[in-house]
C-alpha positions in Angstrom: -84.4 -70.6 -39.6 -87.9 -71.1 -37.8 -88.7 -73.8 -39.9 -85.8 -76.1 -38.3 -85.9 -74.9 -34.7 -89.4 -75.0 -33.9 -89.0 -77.7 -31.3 -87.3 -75.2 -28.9 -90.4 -74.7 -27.0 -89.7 -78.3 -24.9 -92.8 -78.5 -23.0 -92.3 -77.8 -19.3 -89.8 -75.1 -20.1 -90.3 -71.8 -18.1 -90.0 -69.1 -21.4 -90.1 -66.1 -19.3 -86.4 -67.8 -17.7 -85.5 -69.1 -21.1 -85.7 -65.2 -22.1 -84.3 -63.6 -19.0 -81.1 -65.8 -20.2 -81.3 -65.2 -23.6 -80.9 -61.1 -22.6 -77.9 -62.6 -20.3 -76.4 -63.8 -23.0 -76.5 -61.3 -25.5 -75.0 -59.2 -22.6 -72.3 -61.8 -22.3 -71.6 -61.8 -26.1 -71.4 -57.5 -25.6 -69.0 -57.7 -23.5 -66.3 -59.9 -25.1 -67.1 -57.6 -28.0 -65.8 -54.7 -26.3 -62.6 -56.6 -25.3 -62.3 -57.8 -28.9 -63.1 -54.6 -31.1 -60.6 -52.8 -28.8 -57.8 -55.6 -30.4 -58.7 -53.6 -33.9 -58.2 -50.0 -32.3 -62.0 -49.6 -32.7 -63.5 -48.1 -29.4 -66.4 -46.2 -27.9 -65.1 -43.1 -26.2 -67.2 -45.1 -23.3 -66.2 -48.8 -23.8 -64.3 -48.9 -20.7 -67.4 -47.3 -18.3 -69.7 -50.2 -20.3 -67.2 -53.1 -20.3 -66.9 -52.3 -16.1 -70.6 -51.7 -15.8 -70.9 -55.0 -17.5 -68.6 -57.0 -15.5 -70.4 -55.8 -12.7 -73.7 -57.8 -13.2 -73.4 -60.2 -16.4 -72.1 -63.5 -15.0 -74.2 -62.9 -11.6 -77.4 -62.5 -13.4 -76.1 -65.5 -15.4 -75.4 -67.8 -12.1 -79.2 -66.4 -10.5 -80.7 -67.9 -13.4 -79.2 -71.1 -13.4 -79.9 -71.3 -9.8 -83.6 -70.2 -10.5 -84.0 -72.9 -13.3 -82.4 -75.4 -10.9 -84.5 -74.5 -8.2 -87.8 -76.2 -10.2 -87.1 -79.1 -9.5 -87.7 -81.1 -6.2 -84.0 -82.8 -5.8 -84.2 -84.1 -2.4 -88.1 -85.2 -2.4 -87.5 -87.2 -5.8 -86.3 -89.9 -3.8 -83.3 -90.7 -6.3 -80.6 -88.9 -4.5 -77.4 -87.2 -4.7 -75.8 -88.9 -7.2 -78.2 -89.4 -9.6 -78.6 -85.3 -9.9 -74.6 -85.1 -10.2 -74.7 -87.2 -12.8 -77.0 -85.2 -14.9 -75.1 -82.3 -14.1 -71.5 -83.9 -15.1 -72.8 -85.0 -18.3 -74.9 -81.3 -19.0 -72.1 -78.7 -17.5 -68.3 -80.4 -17.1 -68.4 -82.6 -19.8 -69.2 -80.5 -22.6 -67.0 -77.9 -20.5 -64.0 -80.1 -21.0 -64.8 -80.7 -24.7 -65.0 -77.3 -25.4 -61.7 -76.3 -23.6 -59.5 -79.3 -25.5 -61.2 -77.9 -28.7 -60.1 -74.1 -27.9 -56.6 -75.2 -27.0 -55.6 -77.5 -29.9 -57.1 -74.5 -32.1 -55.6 -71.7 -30.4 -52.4 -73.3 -29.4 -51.5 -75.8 -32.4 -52.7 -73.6 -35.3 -52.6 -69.8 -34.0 -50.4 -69.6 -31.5 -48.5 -65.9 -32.2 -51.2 -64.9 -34.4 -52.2 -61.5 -33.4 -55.8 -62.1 -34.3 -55.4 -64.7 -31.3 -53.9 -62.6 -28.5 -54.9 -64.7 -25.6 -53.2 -68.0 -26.6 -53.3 -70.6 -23.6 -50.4 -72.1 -21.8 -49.7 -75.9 -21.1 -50.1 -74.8 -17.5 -53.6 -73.7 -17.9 -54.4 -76.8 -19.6 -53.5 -78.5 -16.8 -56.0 -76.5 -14.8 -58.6 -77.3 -17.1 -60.1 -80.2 -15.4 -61.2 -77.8 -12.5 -61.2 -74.4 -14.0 -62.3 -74.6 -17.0 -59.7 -72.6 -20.1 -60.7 -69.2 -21.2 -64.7 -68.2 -21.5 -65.8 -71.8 -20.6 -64.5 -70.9 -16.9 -68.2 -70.8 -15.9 -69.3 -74.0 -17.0 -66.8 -75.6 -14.7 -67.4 -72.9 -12.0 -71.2 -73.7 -12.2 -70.7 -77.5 -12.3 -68.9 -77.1 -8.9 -71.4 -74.6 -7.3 -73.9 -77.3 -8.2 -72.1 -80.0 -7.0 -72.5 -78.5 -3.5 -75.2 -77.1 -3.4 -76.9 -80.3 -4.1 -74.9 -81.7 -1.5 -76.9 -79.5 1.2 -80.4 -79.9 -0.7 -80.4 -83.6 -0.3 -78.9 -83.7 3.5 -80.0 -80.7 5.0 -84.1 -80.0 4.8 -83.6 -76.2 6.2 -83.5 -73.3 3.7 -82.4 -70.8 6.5 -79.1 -73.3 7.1 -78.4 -73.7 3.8 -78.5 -69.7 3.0 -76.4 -68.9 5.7 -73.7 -71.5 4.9 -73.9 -69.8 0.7 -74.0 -65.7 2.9 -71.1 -66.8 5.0 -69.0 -68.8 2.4 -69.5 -65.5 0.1 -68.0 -63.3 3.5 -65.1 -65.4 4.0 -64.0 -65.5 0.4 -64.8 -62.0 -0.3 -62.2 -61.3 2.8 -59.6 -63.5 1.9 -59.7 -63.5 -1.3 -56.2 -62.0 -2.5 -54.6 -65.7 -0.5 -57.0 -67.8 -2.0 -56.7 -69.7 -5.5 -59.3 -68.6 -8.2 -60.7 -72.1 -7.9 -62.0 -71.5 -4.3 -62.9 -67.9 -5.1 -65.0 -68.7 -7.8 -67.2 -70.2 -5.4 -68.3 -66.5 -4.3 -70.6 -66.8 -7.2 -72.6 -69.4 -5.6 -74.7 -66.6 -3.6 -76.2 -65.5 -6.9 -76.6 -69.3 -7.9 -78.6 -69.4 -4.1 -80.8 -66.7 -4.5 -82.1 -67.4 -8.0 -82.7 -71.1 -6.0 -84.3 -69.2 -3.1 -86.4 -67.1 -5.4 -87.7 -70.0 -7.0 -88.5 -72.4 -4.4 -90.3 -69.5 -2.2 -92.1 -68.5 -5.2 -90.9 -65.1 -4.5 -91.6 -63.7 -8.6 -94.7 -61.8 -9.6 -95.7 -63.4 -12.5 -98.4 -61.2 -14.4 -98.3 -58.2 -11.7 -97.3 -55.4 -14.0 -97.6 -53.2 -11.1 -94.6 -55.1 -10.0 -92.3 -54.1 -13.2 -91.8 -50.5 -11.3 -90.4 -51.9 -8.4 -87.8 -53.7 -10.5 -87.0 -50.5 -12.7 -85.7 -49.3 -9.4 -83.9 -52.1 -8.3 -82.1 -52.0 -11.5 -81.3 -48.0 -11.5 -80.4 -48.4 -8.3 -77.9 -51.2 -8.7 -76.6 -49.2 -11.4 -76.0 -46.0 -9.2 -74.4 -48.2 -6.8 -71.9 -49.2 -9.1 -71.4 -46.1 -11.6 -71.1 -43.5 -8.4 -68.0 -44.8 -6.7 -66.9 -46.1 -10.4 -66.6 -42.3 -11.3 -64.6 -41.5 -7.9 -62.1 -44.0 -8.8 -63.6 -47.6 -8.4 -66.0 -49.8 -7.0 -65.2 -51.8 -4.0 -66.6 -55.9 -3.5 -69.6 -53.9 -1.4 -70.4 -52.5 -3.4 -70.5 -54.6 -6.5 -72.3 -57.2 -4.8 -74.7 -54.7 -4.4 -75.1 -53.2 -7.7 -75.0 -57.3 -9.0 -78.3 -57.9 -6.4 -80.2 -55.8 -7.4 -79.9 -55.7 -10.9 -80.2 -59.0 -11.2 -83.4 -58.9 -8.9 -85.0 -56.4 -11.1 -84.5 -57.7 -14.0 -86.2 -60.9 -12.7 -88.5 -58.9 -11.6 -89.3 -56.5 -14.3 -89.8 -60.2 -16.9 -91.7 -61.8 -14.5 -94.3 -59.1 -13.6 -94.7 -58.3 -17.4 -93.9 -61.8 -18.7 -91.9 -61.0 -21.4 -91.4 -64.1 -23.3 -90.1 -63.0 -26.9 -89.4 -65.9 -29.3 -85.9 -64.6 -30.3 -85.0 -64.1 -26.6 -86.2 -67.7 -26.1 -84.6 -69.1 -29.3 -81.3 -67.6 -27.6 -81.8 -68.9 -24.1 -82.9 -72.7 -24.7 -79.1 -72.5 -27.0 -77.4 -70.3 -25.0 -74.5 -72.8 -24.4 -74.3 -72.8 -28.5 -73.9 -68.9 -28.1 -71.5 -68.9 -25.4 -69.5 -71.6 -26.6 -69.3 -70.3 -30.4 -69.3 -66.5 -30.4 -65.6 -65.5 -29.9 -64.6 -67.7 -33.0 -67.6 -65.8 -35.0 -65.4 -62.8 -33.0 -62.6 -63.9 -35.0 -64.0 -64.6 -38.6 -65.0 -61.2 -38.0 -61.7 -59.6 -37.3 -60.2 -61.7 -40.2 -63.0 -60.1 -43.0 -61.6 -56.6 -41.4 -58.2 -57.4 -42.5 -58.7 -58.8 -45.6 -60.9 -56.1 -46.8 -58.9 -53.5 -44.9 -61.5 -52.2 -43.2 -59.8 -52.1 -39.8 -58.9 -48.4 -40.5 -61.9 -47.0 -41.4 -65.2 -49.0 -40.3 -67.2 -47.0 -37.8 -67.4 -48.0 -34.1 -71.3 -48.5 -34.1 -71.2 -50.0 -37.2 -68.1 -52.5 -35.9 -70.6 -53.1 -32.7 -73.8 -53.8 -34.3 -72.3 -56.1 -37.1 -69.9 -58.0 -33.9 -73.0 -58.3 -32.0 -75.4 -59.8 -34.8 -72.3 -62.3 -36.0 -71.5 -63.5 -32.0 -75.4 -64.5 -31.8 -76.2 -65.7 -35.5 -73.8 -67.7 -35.9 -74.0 -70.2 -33.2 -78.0 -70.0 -34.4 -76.9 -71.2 -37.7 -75.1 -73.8 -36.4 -77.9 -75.1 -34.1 -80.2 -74.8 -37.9 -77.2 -76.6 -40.2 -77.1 -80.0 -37.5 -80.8 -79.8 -37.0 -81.6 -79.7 -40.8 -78.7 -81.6 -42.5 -78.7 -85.4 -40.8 -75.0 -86.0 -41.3 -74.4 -83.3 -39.1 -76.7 -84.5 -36.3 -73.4 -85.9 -34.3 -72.8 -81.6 -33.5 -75.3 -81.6 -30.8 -73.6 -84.0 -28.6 -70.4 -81.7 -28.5 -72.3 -79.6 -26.7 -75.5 -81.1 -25.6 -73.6 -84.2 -24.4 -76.3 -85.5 -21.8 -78.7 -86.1 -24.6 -76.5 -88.7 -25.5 -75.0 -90.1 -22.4 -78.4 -90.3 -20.6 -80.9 -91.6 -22.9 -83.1 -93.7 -21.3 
């Protein structure tokens, strides 16, 4: 597989970030799993304290880093403007997010629709919310396109960091206080505080990069993010304090602990520059899966580890095959624009 992806190391890149998100999204693909293995009656007598724990930090860490890589670049002292920057991001986040919703709908809804190996079967109602929330897992791509949106609004009209952080801290108050009344569209925007601060960190230059000294100081950021959510998890449930919290700073120390001892793996990489490919593909490897149980009847019998590990190495490989298949076989080139749809739409 090296052979055909060598060219992932696009010059300019940042590879510590590109591996930062290639962890996020093996955590990502780790936590569907648990959600999916469960549908087969195979479980960890912990799932539930992992899935939670999970939940808590995942799609934060996720929205920090695309804040962080967005943060690189100059947008308001480029001289080209709001609009040039949304278009970008129209063709590299909402376009392929609406591709990739039509494609899980007409799949799930027109060839598995009562299929018990398809449990979560969308309704013609949430296709009509597609266009602003995205259907299913590819809820983030839309979510991010619209955090995006705005906060490229403020970077190209407003020239003070301090304003534009409180606007992100005070929009995150107001939502998390009303947010039983508000619809998930306007909630989702809570995210956009973790999108901010990985923007923040970047632009201030906050990361140690090569101060392993540094690396201990993010160890305990990230135990105690996790004691802030696993105490009051055990005593019946962690509040939105306290979650927020526990999302901070585990997100912050894991930042920190890759930047201080640079940790730039190639396999980490390889999954972070094709992270969309894994995100968008891994719940119908997921599937293939739970369809080889059945047929070889293994449902029963197959060992919860075992079930995890061979989940977790089918929900990353797969989409990696993929990217090797249209990279080595020409007639297959046209697969990249399904998900990469800005190479397409914005050649110069």
């Amino acid at each position: 597989m090296a052979s055909g992806l060598q060219g992932f190391r696009a010059s300019g890149r940042d590879v510590v970030a590109d591996s930062l998100r290639g962890l996020a999204i093996i955590l990502v693909v780790f936590y569907h799993l648990i959600t999916s293995v469960r549908h087969l009656n195979i479980d960890f007598t912990h799932s539930s304290c992992v899935y939670s724990f999970l939940a808590s930090f995942h799609m934060p860490l996720f929205f920090m880093i695309s804040g962080y890589v967005h943060g690189i670049k100059d947008r308001y002292e480029d001289g080209k403007g709001w609009l040039f920057h949304a278009k970008r991001d129209f063709a590299g986040l909402y376009i392929p997010c609406m591709i990739l919703s039509l494609i899980y709908f007409a799949i799930k809804y027109f060839l598995f629709s009562g299929n018990t190996m398809m449990n979560d079967t969308p309704t013609l109602e949430e296709l009509c919310a597609t266009p602003y929330m995205g259907l299913s897992l590819y809820w983030f791509l839309a979510a991010l396109f619209f955090i995006k949106l705005l906060h490229l609004m403020f970077e190209c009209r407003v020239k003070s960091m301090r304003v534009i952080s409180f606007f992100w801290v005070i929009l995150f108050i107001m939502i998390s206080l009303f947010r039983f009344c508000l619809p998930e569209f306007i909630a989702r925007f809570s995210y956009g505080i973790y999108f901010h601060a990985g923007y923040v960190i970047q632009r201030k230059n906050l990361m140690p990069c090569g101060k392993h000294s540094c690396s201990f100081y993010g160890a305990v950021m990230i135990l105690t993010g996790a004691l802030c959510f696993l105490v009051p998890y055990v005593r019946g449930g962690a509040d939105t304090f306290t979650r927020t919290v526990a999302a901070m700073c585990i997100s912050l120390g894991l930042f920190t602990v890759f930047y201080a001892l640079g940790i730039k793996t190639s396999f980490l990489s390889l999954c972070g520059v094709y992270s969309i490919m894994i995100y968008a593909l891994h719940s119908y490897a997921f599937v293939a899966l739970k369809f080889a149980y059945k047929l070889l009847g293994m449902s029963s019998f197959i060992h919860p580890v075992a079930s995890y590990v061979m989940g977790l190495l089918a929900g990353v490989m797969m989409p990696l095959l993929v990217v090797w298949v249209y990279k080595n076989v020409r007639c297959l080139r046209w697969i990249e624009y399904i998900f990469y749809p800005g190479k397409l739409f914005l050649r110069k």
